[in-house]
N, C-alpha and C positions, 0 to 999 in steps of 0.2 A: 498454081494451086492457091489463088489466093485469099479464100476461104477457111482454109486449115491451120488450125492453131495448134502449136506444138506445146505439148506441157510438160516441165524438165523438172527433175527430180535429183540433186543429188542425196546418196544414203548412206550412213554408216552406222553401223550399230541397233538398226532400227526396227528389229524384226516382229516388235512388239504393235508398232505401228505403219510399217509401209505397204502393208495388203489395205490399210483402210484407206489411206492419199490414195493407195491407185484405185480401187475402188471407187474412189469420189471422182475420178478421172472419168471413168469409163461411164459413168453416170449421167454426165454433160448431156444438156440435151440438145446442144449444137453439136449438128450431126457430122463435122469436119473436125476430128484431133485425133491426132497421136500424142504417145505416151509414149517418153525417155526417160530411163533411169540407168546411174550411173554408178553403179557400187563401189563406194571410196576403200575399198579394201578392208570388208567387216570384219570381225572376228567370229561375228555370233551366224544365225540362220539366213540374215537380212538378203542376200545373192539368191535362196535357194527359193521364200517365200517369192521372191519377186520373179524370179523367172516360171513360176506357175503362172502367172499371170503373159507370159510372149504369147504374141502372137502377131497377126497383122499389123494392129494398133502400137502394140505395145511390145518397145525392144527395150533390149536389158544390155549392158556391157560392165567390167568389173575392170577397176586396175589399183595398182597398189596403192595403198593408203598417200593421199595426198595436200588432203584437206579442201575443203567443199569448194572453194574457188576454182583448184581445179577441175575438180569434178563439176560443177557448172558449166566452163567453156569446154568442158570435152562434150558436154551433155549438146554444148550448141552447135558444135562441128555438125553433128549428128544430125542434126535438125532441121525437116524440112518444108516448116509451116513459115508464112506470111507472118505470121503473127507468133510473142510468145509468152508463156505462162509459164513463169518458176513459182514452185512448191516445193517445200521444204518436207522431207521423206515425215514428218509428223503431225502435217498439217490435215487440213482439209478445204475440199472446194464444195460451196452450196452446187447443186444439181445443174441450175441456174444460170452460174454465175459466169461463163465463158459467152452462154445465148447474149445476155442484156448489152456486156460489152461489146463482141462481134456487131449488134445489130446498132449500140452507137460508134461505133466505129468505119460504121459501112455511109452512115449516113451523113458522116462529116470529110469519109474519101482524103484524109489527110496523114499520110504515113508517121506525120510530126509531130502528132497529136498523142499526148499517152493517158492514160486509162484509168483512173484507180477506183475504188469502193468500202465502203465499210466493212470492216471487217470485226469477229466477236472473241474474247479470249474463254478459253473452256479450258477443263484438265481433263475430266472423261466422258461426260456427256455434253456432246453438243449440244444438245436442246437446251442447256443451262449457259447456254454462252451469254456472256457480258459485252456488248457494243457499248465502248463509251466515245463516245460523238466529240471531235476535235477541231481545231481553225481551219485545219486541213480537210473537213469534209464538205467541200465544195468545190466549185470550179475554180481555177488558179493560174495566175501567168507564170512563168519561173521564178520570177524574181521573188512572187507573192510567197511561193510554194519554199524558196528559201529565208525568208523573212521570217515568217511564222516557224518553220521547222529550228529558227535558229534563237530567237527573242522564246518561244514559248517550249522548247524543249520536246517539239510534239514529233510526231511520225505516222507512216505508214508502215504495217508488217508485209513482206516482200511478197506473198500471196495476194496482197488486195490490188498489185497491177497487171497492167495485161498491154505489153509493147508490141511496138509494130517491127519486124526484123531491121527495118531498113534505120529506126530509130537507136534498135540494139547494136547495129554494126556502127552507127555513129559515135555511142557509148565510151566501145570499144570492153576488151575482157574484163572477169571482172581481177579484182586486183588479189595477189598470191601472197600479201608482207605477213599475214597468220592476224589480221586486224579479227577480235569477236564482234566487232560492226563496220565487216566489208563490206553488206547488204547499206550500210548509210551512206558510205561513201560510193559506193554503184551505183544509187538510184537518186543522186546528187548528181552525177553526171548524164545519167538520163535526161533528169529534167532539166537540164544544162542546155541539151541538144534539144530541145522538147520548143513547141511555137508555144505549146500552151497545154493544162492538166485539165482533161473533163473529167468531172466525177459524177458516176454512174451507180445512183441511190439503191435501184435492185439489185444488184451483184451482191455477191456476199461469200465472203472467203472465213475460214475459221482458224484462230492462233493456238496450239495448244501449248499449257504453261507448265512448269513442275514434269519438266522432261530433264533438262541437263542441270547443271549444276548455277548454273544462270554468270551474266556480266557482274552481278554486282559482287560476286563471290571471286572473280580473277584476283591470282594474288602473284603470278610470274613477270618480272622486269621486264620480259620479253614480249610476253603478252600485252603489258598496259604501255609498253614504248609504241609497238604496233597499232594499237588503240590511239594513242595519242595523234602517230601519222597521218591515220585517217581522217582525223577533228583537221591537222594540218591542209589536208587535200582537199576537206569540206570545203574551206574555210577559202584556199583558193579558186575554186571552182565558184564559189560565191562572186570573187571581186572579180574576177574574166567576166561575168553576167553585168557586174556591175562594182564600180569601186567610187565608194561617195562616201558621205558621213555616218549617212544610215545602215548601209552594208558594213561597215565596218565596227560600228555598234553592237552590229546585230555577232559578229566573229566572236567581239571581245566578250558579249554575253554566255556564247555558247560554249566557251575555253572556261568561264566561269562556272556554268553549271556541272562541267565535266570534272571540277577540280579534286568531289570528293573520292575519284577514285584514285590520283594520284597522293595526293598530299592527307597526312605529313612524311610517309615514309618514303616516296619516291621524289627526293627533292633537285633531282637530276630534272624530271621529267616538268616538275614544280616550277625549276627557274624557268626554262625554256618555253614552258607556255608564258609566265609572267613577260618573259623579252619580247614574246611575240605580241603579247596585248600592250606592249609599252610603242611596238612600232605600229601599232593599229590605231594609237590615239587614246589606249585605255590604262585600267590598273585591275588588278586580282586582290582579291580578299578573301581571309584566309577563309574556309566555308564554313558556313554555320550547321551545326546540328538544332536537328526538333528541339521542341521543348522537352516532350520527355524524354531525351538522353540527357539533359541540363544537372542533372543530380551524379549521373553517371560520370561525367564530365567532370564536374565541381572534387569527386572523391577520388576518382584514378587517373585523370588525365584525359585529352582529347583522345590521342591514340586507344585508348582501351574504351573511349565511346563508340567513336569512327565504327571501331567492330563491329560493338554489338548492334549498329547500326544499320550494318550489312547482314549479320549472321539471324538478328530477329524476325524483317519480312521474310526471310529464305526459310525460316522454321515455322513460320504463320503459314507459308504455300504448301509447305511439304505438307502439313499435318490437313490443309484444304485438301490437297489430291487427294492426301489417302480416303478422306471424310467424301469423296467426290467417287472414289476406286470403289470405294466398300457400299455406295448406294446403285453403281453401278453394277455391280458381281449380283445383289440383292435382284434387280430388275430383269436380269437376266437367268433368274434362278426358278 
């Protein structure tokens, strides 16, 4: 069936939004998908909304709570397309967006080949979605694709690619350590195994924002050690592609940019990326705040800038959704 693209879902908690992912699923106007969804063991409706939706296309399976990694490779067990599509139970996929890739995909006949597109971030209406265009929206070798992802701090959201199975089994799982950016370090080793990224201008996938509590708000030892590992594995996964001056630049940058979620209170985590940039050829500095935390800074301290650092976009989003919710409820009224 090597036509059918499979598109995996895992959910949890998500009852508010996974009738509309699968909905956008079912939507596709490439006429070969199935629909996987894997209930990480909800609390809330999220199993019940989604098994209205079984049917031929679309299977449903539920296990206990595990966290989405697993629920990922249980989603891929499952799985019986050529090709495959993860979607995140909050996201959405343009109508679209499965046809443009399929149809470059077919005409390059290269299973090594991966896929990606622009994709828009939204809260409640799509139609209000923001594409903001990055070094990454074009064609890419690996090495390109990790250069840029690592010097410019850029990304793809994990709905805007579209792998080929045989590409995904190269991959291998994705990984279980509780990273909140396993989707970086997974699709770092994609393009690891990857000959080369075509990027496919009409496809279009959708980010929605102001759903969880976000990365920049983690505040568990366990979570940001985990986070850290990942930067780790990025970071090797880079010099196996390639180990030269420049790759290695490119490490010590991105151990840089990540520093302000460790430091200054995790100085565990602090030294160990500093050793790692000292054996890469580099050094850390301590990270600078905005300008405008400069006064905050000046009168309490780093730490109690850092904060509010973190806590201000998070209350600038939330109070966006709502302003986003509440024009939404209005349109529908």
């Amino acid at each position: 069936m090597s036509d059918l693209v499979s598109i995996l879902i895992p959910a949890y908690n998500a009852e508010r939004w996974i009738g509309d992912a699968i909905r956008s699923c079912l939507a596709q106007t490439w006429p070969h998908v199935e629909v996987v969804v894997v209930d990480d063991g909800s609390r809330d409706t999220t199993l019940q909304v989604a098994r209205s939706f079984e049917s031929s296309a679309v299977k449903v399976v539920t296990q206990p709570n595990s966290g989405a990694p697993v629920a990922r490779n249980r989603a891929f067990e499952l799985a019986k397309g050529s090709f495959i599509q993860w979607l995140d139970a909050d996201d959405l996929l343009d109508p679209e967006k499965t046809a443009h890739q399929m149809r470059v995909a077919k005409e390059i006949a290269d299973p090594r080949v991966l896929l990606s597109c622009p994709f828009g971030t939204f809260y409640r209406r799509r139609e209000k979605a923001l594409f903001e265009r990055t070094s990454l929206w074009r064609d890419l070798t690996p090495i390109e694709y990790f250069l840029i992802r690592f010097n410019e701090n850029a990304c793809f959201q994990t709905d805007a690619w579209l792998v080929s199975r045989e590409l995904t089994e190269a991959a291998g799982p994705w990984s279980e350590v509780g990273s909140p950016d396993d989707d970086g370090e997974y699709f770092c080793r994609v393009a690891m195994e990857s000959t080369r990224i075509t990027f496919v201008e009409q496809a279009t996938s959708y980010y929605r924002q102001g759903v969880g509590s976000g990365l920049h708000l983690a505040k568990s030892t366990k979570t940001l050690n985990a986070l850290f590992q990942s930067k780790v594995k990025c970071i090797r996964h880079l010099l196996s592609v390639e180990d030269s001056p420049r790759t290695r630049r490119a490490a010590v940058q991105l151990l840089q940019d990540w520093m302000p979620y460790f430091y200054p209170e995790h100085e565990d985590i602090v030294g160990r990326a500093q050793q790692l940039a000292r054996e890469l050829g580099g050094e850390l500095t301590p990270p600078r705040l905005k300008w405008k935390y400069r006064p905050v800074e000046w009168l309490l301290g780093y730490s109690r800038a850092a904060e509010l650092s973190r806590i201000l976009p998070a209350f600038k989003s939330r109070i966006a959704c709502n302003y986003d919710e509440l024009f939404y409820r209005l349109s529908q009224s």
